[in-house]
C-alpha positions in Angstrom: 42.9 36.9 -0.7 40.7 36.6 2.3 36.9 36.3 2.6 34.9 38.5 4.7 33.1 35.9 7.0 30.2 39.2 7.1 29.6 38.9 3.3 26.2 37.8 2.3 27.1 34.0 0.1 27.6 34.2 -3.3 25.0 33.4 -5.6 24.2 29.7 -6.7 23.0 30.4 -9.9 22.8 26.9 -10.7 20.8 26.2 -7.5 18.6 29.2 -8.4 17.5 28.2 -11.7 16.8 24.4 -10.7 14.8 25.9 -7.9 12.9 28.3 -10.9 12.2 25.0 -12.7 10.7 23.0 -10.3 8.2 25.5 -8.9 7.4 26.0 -12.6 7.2 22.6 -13.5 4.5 22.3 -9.7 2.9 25.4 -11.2 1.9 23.8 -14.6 1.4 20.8 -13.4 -2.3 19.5 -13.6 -4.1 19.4 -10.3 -4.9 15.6 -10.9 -1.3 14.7 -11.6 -0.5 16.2 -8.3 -0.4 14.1 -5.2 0.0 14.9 -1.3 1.9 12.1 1.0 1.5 12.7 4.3 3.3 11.0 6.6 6.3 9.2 5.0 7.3 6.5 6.8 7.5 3.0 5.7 3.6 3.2 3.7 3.8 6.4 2.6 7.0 6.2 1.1 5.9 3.2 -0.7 2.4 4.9 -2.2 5.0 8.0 -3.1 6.7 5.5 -5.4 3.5 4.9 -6.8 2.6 7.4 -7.8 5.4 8.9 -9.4 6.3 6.2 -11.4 2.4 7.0 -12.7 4.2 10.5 -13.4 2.5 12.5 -10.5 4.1 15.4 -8.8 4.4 13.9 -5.1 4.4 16.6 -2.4 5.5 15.2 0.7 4.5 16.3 4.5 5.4 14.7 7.9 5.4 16.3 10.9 8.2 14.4 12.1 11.7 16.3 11.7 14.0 14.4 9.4 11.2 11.9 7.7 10.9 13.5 4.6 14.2 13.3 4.1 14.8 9.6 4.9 11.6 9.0 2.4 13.4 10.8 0.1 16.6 8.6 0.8 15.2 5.1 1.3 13.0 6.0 -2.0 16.4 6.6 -4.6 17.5 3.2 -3.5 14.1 1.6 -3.8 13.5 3.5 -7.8 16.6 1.8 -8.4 16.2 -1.8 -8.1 12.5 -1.3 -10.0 14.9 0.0 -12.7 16.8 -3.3 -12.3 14.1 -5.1 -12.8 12.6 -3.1 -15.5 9.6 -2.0 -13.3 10.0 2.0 -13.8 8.3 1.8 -17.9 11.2 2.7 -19.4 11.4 5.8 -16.7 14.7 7.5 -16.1 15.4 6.6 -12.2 16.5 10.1 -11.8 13.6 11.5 -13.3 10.9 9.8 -11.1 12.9 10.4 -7.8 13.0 14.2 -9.0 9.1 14.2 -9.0 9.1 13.5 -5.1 9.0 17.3 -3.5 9.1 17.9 0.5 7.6 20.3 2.3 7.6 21.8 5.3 4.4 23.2 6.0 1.3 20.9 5.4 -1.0 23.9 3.8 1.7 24.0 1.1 1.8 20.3 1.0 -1.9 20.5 -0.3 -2.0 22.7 -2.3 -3.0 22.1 -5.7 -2.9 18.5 -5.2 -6.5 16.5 -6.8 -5.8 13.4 -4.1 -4.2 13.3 -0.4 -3.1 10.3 0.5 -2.8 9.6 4.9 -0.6 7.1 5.8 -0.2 8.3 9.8 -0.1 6.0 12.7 -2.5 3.6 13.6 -3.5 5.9 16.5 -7.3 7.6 16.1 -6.8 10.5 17.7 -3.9 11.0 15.9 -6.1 10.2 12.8 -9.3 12.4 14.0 -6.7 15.4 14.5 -4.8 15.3 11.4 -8.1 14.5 8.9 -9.4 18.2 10.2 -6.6 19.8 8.7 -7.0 17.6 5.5 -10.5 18.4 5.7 -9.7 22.7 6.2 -6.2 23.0 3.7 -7.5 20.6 0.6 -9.7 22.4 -1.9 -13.2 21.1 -1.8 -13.3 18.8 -4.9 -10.0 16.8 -3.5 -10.2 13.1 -2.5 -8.7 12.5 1.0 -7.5 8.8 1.0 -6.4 6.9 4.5 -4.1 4.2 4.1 -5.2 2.7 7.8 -5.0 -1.2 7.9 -7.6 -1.1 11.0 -9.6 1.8 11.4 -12.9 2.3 9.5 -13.8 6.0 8.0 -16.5 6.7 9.8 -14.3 6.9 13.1 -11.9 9.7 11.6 -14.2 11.5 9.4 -17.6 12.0 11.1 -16.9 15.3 12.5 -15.5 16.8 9.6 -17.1 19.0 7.1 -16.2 17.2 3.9 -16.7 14.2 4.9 -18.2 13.2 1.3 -15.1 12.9 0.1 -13.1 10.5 2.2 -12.3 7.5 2.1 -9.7 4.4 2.9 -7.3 3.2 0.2 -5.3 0.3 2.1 -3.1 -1.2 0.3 -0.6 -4.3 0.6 2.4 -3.1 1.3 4.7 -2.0 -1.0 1.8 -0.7 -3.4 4.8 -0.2 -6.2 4.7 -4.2 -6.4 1.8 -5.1 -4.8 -1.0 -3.8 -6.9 -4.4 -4.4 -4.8 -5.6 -1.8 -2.6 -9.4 -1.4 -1.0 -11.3 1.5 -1.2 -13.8 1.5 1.7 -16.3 4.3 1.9 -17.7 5.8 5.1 -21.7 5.4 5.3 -21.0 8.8 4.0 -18.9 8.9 1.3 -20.2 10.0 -1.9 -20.7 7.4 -4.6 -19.3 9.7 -7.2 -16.0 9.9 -5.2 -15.8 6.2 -4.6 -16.1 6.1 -9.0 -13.6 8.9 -9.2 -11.3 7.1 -6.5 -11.3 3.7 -8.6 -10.3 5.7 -11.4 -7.5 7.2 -10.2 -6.1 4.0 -8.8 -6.3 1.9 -11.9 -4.3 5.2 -13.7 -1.8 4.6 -11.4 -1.8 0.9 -12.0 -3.4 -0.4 -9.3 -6.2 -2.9 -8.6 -8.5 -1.4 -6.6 -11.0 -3.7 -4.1 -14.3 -1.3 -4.5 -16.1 -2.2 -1.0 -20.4 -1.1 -0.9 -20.1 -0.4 2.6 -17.3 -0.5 5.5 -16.2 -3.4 7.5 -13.8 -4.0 10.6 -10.7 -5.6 8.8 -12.4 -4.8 5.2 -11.5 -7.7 3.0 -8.1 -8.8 2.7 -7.2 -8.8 6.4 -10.5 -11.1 6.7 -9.2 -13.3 4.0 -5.6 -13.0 5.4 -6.6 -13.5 9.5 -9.0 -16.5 8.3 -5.9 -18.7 6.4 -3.7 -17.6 9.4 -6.3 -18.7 12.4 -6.0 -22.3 10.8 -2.1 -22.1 10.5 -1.9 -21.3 14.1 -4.3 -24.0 15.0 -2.5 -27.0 12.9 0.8 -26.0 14.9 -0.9 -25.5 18.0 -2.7 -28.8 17.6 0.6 -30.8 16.5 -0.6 -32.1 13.6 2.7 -30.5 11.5 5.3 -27.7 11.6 5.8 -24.1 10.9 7.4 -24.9 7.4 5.1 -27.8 6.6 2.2 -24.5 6.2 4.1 -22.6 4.3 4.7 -25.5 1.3 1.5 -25.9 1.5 0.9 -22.0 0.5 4.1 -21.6 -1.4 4.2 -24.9 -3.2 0.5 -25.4 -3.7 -2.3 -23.0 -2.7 -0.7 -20.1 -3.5 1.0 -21.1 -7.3 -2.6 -20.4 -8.5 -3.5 -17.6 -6.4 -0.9 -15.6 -7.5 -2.9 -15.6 -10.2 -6.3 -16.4 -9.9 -8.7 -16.1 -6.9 -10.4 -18.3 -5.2 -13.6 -18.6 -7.3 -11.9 -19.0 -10.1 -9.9 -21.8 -8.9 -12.7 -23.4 -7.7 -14.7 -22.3 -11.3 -12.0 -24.0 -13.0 -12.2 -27.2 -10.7 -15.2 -28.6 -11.6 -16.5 -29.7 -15.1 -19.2 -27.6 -14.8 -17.6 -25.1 -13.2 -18.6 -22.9 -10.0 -22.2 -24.7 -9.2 -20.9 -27.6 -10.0 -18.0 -27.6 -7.3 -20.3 -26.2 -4.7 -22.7 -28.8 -4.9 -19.7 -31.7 -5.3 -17.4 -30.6 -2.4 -19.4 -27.9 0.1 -19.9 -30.6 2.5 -16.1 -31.4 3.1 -15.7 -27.6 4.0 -19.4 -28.0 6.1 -17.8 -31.1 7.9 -14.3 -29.0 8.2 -16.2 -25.7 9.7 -17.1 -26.6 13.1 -13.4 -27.7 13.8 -12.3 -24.2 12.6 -14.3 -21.9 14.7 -11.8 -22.8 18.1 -9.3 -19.8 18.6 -5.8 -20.6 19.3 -4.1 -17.3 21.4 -1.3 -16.1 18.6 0.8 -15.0 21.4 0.5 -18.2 23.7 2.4 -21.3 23.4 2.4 -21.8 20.4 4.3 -18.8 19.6 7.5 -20.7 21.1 7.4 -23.5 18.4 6.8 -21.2 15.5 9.3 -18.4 16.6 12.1 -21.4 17.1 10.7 -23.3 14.4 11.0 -19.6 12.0 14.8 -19.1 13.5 15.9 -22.2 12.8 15.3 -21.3 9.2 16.2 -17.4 10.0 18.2 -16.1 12.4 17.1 -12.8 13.3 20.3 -10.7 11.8 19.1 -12.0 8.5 15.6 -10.7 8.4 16.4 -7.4 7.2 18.4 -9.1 4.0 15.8 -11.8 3.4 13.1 -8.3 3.4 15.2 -7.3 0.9 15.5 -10.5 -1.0 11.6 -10.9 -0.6 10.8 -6.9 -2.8 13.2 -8.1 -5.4 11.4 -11.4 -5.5 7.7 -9.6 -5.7 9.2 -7.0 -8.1 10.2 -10.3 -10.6 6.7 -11.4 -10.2 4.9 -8.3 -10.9 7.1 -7.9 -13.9 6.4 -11.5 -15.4 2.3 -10.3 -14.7 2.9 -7.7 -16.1 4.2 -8.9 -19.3 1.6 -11.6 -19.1 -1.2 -8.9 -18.7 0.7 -7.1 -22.3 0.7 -10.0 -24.3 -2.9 -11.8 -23.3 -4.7 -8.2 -23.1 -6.3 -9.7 -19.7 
């Protein structure tokens, strides 16, 4: 028997009725259990995760051909180690990949959806072009989120009608593990959407920073930048290496910032606690604080000794499998929190 190459295909009826389901399933979905990605690369494929383990519907847009897909890809074999480590709730890894749903045309991306989250390049332009169509294709009550690491609101959303409702929600990368983000409003931003926007993180199971007002590098990059000025400087200056720093974070500083913060350290370091520390030790750090205001150039030479210094350690053609070694490490860690948040009710 031969096949008439001219023949319109056969049915798939299987296909067919998986398609029926899933545009159901969109259509009787909740608008606030509905979520817009747009762009998908490494950020937004990391807040996609997010949010569908939270059970959202997570419509995905980039106008890049063949990103989607990759999200897609990169995203089944990032669901599956959280099921390894029991990071999914008890979630089927099939069924939380299956809530990930690309789209071709960003109008259909949005609609329907009760947050958009941005995670373009770091490019304004870019940013100011994109955030009109936001802006024009997301129904008026809709939270548009930015996940921009260096770009205040105010220079993306100024010119846009709804401006009320934007916003940046930056978080540390990969927000599936990582649970604080920062919301920073725009001298514009309506207070009401900055409530609703903390809201909607902590259902999600984040840890939202809830800035008054925006700030070049908002707050963890500040924190972040400070620590590494002096780590560049104590190289720079000699006075020990590359891996003497990080023992000092990994073996000390950071064993109680992973969880607590730095006032609370320093609450609990004192007999009388917080007032008690500041009055006992601020004039070490006063003594300390004129030494620490000389910048050393990241990029000078002093990137030579901590590049050799990291390689030594590293070679390069293990970066990506110590990457990987590094999420399954974070995903242990949020896990043991996690359990630790259960049992204490903290």
């Amino acid at each position: 028997m031969t096949t008439d190459p001219t023949a319109p295909p056969e049915p798939d009826d299987e296909f067919d009725e998986l398609l029926r389901r899933r545009m159901a399933q969109e259509h009787d979905t909740p608008r606030g259990q509905q979520t817009a990605i747009v762009g998908t690369g490494l950020v937004g494929r990391a807040w996609a995760i997010a949010f569908a383990r939270a059970g959202h519907l997570v419509r995905l847009w980039d106008p890049a051909e063949g990103a989607v897909g990759a999200c897609v890809a990169a995203c089944g074999d990032l669901i599956q180690d959280l099921a390894a480590q029991d990071m999914l709730d008890g979630q089927d890894p099939a069924e939380v990949l299956d809530r990930l749903r690309p789209f071709e045309q960003i109008r259909d991306a949005l609609d329907n959806v009760g947050w958009v989250q941005e995670s373009a390049p770091e490019r304004l332009e870019v940013k100011r072009e994109l955030w009109e169509l936001l802006d024009h294709y997301a129904e008026a009550e809709v939270i548009l989120a930015s996940s921009t690491s260096a770009i205040v609101p105010s220079q993306f959303t100024e010119h846009i009608k709804g401006r009320h409702r934007c916003l940046v929600c930056h978080p540390l990368n990969p927000p599936y593990i990582i649970p604080a983000c920062e919301l920073v409003p725009a001298p514009w931003t309506a207070p009401e959407v900055m409530a609703r926007a903390a809201e909607v993180m902590r259902s999600i199971g984040q840890s939202p920073i809830v800035m008054t007002r925006e700030l070049d590098g908002f707050v963890m990059n500040r924190m972040q930048g400070a620590l590494l000025e002096e780590a560049f400087r104590l190289v720079a200056d000699g006075y020990c290496t590359v891996e003497d720093v990080d023992v000092g974070l990994r073996e000390g500083l950071a064993l109680r910032w992973s969880f607590m913060g730095p006032f609370e350290t320093i609450d609990l370091n004192a007999p009388g606690g917080v007032g008690d520390y500041a009055r006992r030790y601020q004039g070490i750090y006063e003594r300390l604080h004129p030494s620490m205001q000389r910048r050393v150039d990241w990029t000078g030479p002093v990137l030579e000794t901590v590049e050799r210094q990291r390689r030594e350690r590293l070679p390069a053609d293990r970066l990506a499998e110590r990457q990987r070694w590094r999420d399954r490490r974070l995903m242990a860690l949020a896990r043991h929190k996690r359990q630790a948040k259960r049992e204490i009710g903290d």
